[in-house]
C-alpha positions as CSV (number, residue, x, y, z in Angstrom):
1,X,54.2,-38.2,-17.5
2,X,57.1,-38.8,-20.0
3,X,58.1,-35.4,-19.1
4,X,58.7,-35.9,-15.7
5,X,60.1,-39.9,-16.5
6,X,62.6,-38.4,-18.4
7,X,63.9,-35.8,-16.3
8,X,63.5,-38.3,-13.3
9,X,65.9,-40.7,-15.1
10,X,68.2,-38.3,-16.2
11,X,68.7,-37.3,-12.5
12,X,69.1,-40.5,-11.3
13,X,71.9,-41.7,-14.0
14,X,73.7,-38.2,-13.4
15,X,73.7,-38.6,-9.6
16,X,74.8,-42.4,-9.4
17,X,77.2,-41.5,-12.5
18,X,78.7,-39.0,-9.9
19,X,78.4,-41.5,-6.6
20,X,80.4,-44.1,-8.6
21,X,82.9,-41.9,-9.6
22,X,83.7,-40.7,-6.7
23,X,83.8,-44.4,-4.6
24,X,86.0,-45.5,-8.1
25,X,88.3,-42.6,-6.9
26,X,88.2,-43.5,-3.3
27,X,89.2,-47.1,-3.6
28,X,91.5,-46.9,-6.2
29,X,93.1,-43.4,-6.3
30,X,96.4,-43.9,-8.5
31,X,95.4,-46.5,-11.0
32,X,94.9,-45.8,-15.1
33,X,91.8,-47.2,-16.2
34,X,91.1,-48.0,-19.4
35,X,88.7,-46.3,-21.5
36,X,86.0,-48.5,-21.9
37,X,85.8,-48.8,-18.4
38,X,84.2,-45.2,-18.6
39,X,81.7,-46.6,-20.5
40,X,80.8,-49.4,-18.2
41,X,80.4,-46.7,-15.5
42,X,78.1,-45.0,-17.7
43,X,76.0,-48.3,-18.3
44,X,75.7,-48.9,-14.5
45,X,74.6,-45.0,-14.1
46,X,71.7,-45.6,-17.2
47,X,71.2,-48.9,-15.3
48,X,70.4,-46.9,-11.9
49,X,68.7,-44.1,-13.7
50,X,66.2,-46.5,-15.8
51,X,65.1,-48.3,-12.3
52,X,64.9,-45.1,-9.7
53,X,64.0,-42.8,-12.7
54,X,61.8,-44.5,-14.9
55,X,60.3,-48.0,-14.2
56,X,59.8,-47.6,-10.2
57,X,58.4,-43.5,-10.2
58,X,56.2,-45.1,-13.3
59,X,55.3,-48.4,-11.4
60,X,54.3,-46.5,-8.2
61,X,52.8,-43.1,-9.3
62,X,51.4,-43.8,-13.2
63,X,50.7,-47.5,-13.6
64,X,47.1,-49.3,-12.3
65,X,48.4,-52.7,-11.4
66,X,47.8,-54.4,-7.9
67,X,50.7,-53.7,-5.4
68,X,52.1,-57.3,-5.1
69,X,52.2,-57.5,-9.1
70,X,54.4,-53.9,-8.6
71,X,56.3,-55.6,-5.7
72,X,57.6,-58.4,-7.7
73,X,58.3,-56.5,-10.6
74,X,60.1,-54.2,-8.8
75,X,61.9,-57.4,-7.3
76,X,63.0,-58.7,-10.2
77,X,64.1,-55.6,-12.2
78,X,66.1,-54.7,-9.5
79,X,68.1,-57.8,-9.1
80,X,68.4,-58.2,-12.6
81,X,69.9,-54.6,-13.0
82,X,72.1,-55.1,-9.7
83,X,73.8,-58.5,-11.2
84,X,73.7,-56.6,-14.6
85,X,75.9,-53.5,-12.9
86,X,77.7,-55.6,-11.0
87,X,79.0,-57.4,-13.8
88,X,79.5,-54.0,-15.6
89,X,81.6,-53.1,-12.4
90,X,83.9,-56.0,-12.1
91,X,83.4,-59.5,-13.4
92,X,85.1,-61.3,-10.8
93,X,83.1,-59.6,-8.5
94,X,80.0,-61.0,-10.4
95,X,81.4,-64.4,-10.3
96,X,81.8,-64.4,-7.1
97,X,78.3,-63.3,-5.7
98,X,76.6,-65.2,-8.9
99,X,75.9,-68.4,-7.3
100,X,73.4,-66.2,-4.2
101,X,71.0,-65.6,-7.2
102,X,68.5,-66.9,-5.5
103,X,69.4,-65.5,-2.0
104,X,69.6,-62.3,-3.1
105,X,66.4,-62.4,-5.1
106,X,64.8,-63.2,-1.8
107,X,66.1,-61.2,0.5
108,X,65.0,-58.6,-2.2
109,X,61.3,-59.4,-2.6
110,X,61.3,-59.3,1.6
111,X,63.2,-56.1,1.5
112,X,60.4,-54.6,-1.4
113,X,58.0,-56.5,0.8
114,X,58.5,-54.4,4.1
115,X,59.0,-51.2,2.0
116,X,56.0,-50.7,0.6
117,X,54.3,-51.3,3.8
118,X,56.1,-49.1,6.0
119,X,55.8,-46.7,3.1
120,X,51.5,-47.4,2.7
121,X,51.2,-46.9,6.0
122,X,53.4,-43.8,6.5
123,X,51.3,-42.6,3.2
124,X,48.3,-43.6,4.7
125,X,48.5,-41.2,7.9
126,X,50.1,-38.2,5.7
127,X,46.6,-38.4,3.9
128,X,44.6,-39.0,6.5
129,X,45.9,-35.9,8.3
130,X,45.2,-34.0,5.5
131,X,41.8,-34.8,5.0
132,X,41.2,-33.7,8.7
133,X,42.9,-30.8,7.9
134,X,40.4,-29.9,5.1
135,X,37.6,-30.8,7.6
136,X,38.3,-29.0,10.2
């Protein structure tokens, strides 16, 4: 299991490391940045790699709690780690979006909320089928 967390994280901070870089690029093509910017970038990567890589693979796939307590954990790592990276990103931009705390939070849990029943469902027929398959 901490095998497959690790390498799961590592892949996600890489990847996001790699998708920020190259919208940084995009946006903002001829400016000097400092150097502890770089880090910043790096913390928002380990940010993304520690949710998608660690805590939601380990909520969904390892851990034995009931799906709403995994829904609202989920929720509120994710919008604390989203502010967090924003912030990393660009303090003003924090500031501005800072006061739809609650909004966000919200929409979040609704958005987690929908997920995880499209996804139980979707789950639900793909093992279904399969235990037909074995029948048959």
């Amino acid at each position: 299991m901490f095998k497959q967390l690790k390498i799961s994280f590592f892949q996600a901070a890489f990847g996001s490391l790699i998708w920020i870089t190259i919208l940084c690029s995009i946006t903002d093509l001829f400016s000097q940045i400092p150097f502890i910017y770089t880090w910043h970038l790096i913390g928002i990567s380990s940010l993304v790699g520690l949710v998608f890589g660690v805590i939601y693979p380990y909520l969904w796939n390892y851990s034995t709690l009931k799906a709403s307590t995994n829904i609202i954990i989920c929720t509120l790592v994710n919008t604390l780690c989203a502010y967090a990276g924003v912030y990393l990103y660009s303090v003003q931009m924090f500031d501005f979006i800072r006061p739809f705390f609650i909004g966000v939070l919200l929409l979040t849990l609704i958005l987690h909320i929908i997920t995880f029943y499209f996804y139980s469902k979707y789950d639900n027929k793909k093992m279904a089928n399969s235990l037909n398959q074995l029948n048959s």
